[in-house]
C-alpha positions as CSV (number, residue, x, y, z in Angstrom):
1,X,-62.5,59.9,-45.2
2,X,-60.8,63.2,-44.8
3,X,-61.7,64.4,-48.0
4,X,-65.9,63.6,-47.1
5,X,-64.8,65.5,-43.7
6,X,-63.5,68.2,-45.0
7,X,-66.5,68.3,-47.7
8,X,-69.0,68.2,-44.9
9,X,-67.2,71.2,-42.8
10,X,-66.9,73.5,-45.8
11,X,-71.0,72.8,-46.8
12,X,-71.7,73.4,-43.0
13,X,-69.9,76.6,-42.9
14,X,-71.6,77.5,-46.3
15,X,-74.7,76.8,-45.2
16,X,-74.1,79.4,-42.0
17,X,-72.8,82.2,-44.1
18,X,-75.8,82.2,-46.1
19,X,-77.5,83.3,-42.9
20,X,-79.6,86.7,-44.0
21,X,-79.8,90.1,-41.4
22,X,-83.4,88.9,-40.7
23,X,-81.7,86.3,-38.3
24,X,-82.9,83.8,-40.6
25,X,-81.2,81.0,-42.4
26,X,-82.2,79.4,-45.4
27,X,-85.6,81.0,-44.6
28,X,-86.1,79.5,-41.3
29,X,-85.7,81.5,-37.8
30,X,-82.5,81.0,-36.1
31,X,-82.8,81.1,-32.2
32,X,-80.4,83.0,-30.4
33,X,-78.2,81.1,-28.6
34,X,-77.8,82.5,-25.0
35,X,-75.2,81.6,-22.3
36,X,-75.8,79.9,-18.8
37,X,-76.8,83.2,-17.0
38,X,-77.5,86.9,-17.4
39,X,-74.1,88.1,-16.3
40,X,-72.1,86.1,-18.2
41,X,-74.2,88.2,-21.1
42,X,-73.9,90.9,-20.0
43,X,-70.2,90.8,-19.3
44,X,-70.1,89.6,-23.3
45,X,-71.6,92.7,-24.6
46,X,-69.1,95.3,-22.1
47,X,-66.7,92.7,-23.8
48,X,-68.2,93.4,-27.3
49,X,-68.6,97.3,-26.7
50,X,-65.0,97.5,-25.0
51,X,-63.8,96.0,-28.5
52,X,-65.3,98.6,-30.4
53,X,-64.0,101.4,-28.4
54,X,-60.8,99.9,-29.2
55,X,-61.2,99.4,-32.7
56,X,-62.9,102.8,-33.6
57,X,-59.9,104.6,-32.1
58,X,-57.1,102.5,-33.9
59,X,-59.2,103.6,-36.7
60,X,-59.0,107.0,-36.1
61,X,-54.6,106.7,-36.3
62,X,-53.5,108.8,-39.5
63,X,-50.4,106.6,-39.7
64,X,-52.2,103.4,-40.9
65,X,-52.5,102.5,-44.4
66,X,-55.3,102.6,-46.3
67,X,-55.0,98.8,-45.9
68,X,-54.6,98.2,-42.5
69,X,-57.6,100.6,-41.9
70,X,-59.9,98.3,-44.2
71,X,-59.4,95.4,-41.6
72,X,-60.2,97.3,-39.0
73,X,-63.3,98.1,-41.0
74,X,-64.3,95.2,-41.4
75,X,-63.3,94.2,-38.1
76,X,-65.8,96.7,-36.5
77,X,-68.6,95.9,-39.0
78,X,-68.1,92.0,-37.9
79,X,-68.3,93.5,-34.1
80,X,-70.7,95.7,-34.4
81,X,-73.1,94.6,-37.2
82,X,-72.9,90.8,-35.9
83,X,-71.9,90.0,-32.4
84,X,-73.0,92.8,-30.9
85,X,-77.0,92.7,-32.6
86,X,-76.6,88.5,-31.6
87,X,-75.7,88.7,-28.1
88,X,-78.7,92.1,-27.9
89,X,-80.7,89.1,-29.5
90,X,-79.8,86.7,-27.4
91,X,-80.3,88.8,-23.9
92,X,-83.9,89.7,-25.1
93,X,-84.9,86.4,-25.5
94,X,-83.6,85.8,-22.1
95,X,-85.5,87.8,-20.6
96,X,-88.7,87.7,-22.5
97,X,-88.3,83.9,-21.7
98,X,-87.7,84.8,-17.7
99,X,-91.0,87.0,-17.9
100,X,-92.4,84.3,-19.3
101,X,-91.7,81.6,-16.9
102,X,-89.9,79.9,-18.9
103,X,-86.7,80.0,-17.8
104,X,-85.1,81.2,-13.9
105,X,-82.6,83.9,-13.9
106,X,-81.8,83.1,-10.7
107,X,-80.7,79.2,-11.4
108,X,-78.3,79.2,-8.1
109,X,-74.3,79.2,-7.4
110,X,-72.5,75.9,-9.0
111,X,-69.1,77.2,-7.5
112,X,-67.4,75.1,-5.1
113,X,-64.7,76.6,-2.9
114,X,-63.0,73.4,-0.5
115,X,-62.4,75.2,2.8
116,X,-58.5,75.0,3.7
117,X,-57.2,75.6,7.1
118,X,-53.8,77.8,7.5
């Protein structure tokens, strides 16, 4: 059983890599995936563009080696060339779908805060 587990995770995973910088995969559209509200996006790309800040001036230090600046390459190539485009993806379609009706921005305030006496 493990073995058709572990089958099924690797094919799953190759499948997704084969994803193409059209946003398509294996020729069909892929939908971006979109959290429960706009700020929660939002706060995901100042997360996202934070991180790149970050990375770009580690990759600026003279002292690293040739090979501790490649991962930070590719670390800001991952950040940059695929988080940061998804979640851009994902708040357009957000909002195209809130001009459209189709969704509400405004979907209300799930928090629940028990009022305690002192």
């Amino acid at each position: 059983m493990e073995d058709s587990l572990d089958r099924a995770i690797k094919e799953k995973i190759f499948e997704l890599l084969k994803k193409d910088k059209t946003g398509k995969l294996n020729g069909k559209e892929c939908e971006p995936i979109y959290t429960d509200s706009i700020g929660e996006l939002i706060e995901k790309l100042i997360i996202v563009h934070i991180r790149a800040w970050y990375l770009e001036d580690c990759a600026r230090d003279s002292s690293l080696s040739d090979e501790e600046r490649g991962r930070i390459k590719a670390k800001i190539d991952i950040n940059n060339g695929i988080k940061r485009p998804r979640l851009i993806a994902a708040l357009n379609k957000m909002l195209d779908d809130a001009c459209k009706g189709k969704i509400d921005l405004n979907e209300g305030n799930v928090k629940f805060y028990k009022h305690q006496s002192y």
